[in-house]
N, C-alpha and C positions, 0 to 999 in steps of 0.2 A: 504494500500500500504506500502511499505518498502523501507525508504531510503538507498540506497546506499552509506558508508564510504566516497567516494570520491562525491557524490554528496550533501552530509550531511550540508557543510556551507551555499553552494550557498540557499538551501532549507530554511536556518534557515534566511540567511540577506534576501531572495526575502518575507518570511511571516512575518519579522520584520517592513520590507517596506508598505507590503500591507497585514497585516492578511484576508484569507481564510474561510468565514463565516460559508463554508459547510464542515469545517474539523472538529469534535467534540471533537473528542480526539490525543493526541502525546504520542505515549512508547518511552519514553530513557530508553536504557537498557545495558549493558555491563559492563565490568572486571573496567572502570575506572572512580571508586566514582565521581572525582574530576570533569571530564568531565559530567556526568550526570546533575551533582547539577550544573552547570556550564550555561546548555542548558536550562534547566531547567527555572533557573531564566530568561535566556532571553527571552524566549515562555512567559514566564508569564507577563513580561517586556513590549513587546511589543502589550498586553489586557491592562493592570492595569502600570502606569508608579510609585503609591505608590502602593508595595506590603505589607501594614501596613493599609491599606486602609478594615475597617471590614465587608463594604459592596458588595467591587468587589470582596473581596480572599477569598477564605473557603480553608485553609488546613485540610488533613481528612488521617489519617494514613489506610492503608489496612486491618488490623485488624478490624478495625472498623466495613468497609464494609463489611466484611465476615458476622457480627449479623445483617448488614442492608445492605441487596445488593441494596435497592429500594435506597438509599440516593442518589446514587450518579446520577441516572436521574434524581430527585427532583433538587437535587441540579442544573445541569445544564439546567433546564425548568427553574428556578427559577429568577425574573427580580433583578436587584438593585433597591434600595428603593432611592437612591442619583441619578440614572440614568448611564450611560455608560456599558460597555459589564463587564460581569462578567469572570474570571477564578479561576477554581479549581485543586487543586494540592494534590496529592495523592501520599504519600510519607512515608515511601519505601512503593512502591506496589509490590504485589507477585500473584503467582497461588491464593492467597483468594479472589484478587480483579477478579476473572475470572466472578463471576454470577452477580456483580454490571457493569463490563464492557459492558458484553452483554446484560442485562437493557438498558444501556446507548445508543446503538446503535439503541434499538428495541421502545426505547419512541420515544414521538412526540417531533415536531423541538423544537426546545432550542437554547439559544443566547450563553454558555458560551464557552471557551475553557476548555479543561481537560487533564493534563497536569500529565502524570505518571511517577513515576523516579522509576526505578526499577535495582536490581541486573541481575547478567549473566542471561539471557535464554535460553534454547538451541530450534532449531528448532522447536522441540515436542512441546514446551510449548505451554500450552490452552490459556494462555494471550498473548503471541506472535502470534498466529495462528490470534485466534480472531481481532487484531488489525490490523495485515496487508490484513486482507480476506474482512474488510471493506471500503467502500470506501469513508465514512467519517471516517478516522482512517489512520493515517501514525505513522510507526515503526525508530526506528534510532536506530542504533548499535553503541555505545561507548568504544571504548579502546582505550589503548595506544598509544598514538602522532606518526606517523612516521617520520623519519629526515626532510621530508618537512614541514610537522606541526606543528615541536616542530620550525622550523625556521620563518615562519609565524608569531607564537605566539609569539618569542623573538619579531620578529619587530612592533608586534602589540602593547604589554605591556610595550615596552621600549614608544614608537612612546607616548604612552598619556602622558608619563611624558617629551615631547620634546626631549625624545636621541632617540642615535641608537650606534649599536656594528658594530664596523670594518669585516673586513671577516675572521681575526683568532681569535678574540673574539667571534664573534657568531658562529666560528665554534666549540669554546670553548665549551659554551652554550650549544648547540645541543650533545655535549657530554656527559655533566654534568648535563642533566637535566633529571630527571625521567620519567617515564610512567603515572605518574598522575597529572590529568591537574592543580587539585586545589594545588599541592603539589609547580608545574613547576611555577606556575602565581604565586604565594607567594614568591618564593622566589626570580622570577622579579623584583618584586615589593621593595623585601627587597634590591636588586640591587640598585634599581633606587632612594630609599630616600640615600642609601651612598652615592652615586652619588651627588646626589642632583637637583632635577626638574632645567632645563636650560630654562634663562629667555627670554623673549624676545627678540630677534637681538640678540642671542648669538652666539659667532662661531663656525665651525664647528670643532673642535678642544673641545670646552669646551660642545660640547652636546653628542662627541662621546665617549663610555666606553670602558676604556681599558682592555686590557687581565688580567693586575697586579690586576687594581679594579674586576673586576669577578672573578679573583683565589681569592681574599679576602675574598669574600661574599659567593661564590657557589663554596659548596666541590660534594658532587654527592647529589643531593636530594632524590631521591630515595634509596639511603643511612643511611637515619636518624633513626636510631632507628630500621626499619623494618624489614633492613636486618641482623640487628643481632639478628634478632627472628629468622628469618627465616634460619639462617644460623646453629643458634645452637640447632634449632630444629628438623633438618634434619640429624646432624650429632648426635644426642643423648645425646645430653651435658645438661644434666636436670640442674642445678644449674645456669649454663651461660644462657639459655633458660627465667628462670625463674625471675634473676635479668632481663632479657630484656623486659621481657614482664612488668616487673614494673614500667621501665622506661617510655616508650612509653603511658603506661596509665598514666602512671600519667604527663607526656606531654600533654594529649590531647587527644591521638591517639583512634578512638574509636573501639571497636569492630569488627565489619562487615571491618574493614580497614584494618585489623590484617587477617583477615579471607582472605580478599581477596590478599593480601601480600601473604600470604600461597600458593593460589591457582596460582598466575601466579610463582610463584618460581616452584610448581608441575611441573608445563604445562611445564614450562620450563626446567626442567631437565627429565621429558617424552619425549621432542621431543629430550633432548641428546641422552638419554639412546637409542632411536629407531635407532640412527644414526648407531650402531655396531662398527666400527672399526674408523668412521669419528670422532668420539663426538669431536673434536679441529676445525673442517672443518666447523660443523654447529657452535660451539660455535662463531667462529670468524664472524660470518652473522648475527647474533643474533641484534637487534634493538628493544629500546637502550639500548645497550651492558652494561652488568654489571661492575661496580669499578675492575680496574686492580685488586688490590690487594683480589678479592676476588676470580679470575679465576681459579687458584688451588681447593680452596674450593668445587667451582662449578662443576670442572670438577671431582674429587674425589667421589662424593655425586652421579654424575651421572653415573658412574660407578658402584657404591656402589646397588643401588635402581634397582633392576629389575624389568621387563617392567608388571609380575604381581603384585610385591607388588608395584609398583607407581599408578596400577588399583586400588589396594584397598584403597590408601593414598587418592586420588583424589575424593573416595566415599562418603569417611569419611568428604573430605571437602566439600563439595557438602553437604551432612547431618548437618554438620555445620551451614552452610552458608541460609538453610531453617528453620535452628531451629532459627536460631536468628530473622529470620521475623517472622516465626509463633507461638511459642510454650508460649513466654510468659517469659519465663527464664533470668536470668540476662543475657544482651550479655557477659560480659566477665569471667563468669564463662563458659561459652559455648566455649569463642575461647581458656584458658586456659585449658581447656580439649582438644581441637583441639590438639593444640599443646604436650599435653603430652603424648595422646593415636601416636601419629606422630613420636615423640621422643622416647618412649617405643616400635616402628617397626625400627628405626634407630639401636637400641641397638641390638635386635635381629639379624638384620643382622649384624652388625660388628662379633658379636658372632661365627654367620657362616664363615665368612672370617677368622677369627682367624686360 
């Protein structure tokens, strides 16, 4: 079966409450890392409350399973030797986990859950099909927060540190906050120790955040770094590109995050460029809406990029974004190429404009 977006939490807290003995396996799947890994853990969470625990968790990468499709129903036939329900997490899984998935459905009963975190799938995918056509088997779609979600989740991750945000600060928030979940909750979090945890009997004055403390802490998150990749990769700027891409790795930021940065920036200046004469009309609908100051940029780029070479850009990411699951390759040699074969189509068209 296949969750539905908007039925997607109630789903997650109602198997939190009461896990689902006859559901074998969970695909998370979608554009936003933060959100996947996110669910992810709580699915597992809610089997294994230590997920360090060696007897209830077997993490098992997709790659794997491609040389052993059989592992992954051993694994979940397989009892704990300590006793309680085991789960397994399969992470990143891709089209290779497609012949251990269908294993998985086709063995005899087993006690574990199995817990897949995967990149975008589109429709066609054999791993999506397989998973929703089961009916021990539920699918959940992961993207980007909408204005009600990313507001929920302010209230949620402020709420465990005892605050909360007034209605133009969290309207602030919901502005300022990116498309990805893990990106959006960290930087709550970063909120809430400046703040400072409100103690017991505190007032409501001293629990609530202000707009001044949020513009201190939170500039746009989805801002950091990524969008200056993705900004000066699109426009051809090889050197600005390149110092960015430096940056970001060497922050942290890993690969497949680079890649997927890339791809909603595509999508998104796809759905301008389709616009014709609107691209200002959809730009301003756009959720959640890019940093002012990059709005020029964006709308320039989209203009720039016609609707078949953004086909071909999107391919490319796409090829990208399989190679880094499958092929074995460094990921960031993989999305530094992304970016340069991207950058090197930027140039070309300026050319033409010239």
């Amino acid at each position: 079966m296949e969750i539905k977006a908007a039925q997607a939490e109630a789903f997650l807290r109602g198997y939190a409450k009461k896990p689902d003995p006859a559901l074998r396996a969970v695909l998370l799947f979608g554009s936003d890392d933060g959100l996947v890994a996110e669910r992810g853990k709580a699915l597992a969470l809610s089997i294994c409350p230590d997920l360090a625990d060696p007897f209830r968790v077997v993490d098992i990468a997709g790659d794997v399973l491609k040389q052993d499709p059989a592992r992954l129903a051993d694994e979940f036939q397989s009892m704990s030797l300590m006793g309680g329900r085991r789960v397994v997490r399969v992470r990143p899984a891709g089209e290779e986990s497609l012949a251990a998935v269908e294993a998985l459905f086709e063995a005899p009963a087993g006690d574990a859950l199995v817990v897949l975190e995967a990149g975008n799938l589109a429709p066609s995918s054999g791993l999506r099909k397989t998973v929703t056509s089961s009916e021990s088997g539920a699918a959940i779609g992961c993207y980007p927060d909408t204005e009600d979600a990313l507001g929920g989740l302010v209230e949620r991750v402020l709420g465990e540190f005892g605050l909360r945000a007034d209605g133009d600060t969290l309207e602030y928030l919901v502005d300022n906050l990116g498309g990805d979940r893990a990106l959006s909750r960290s930087e709550l979090e970063k909120l809430a120790l400046y703040k400072g945890p409100a103690g017991e009997g505190a007032s409501a004055e001293a629990r609530t955040i202000t707009i001044e403390e949020a513009m201190a802490v939170i500039g746009d998150s989805a801002a950091i770094g990524l969008d200056d990749v993705v900004d000066r990769t699109f426009d051809g700027d090889y050197l600005g590109m390149d110092r960015a891409l430096d940056r970001v790795i060497g922050e942290g930021v890993k690969a497949p995050q680079i890649v997927r940065a890339v791809q909603r920036h595509a999508d998104m200046l796809h759905r301008l460029g389709a616009a014709g004469g609107n691209v200002e009309g959809v730009y301003m609908r756009i959720f959640p809406r890019p940093h002012f100051s990059r709005r020029s940029t964006i709308l320039r780029q989209a203009r720039m990029w016609p609707d078949t070479r953004m086909a071909d850009a999107l391919g490319l990411i796409l090829e990208a974004d399989m190679h880094c699951k499958t092929t074995g390759f460094p990921d960031e040699a993989i999305a530094r190429r992304l970016c340069l074969r991207l950058a090197q189509a930027a140039r070309g068209l300026q050319r033409k404009r010239a």
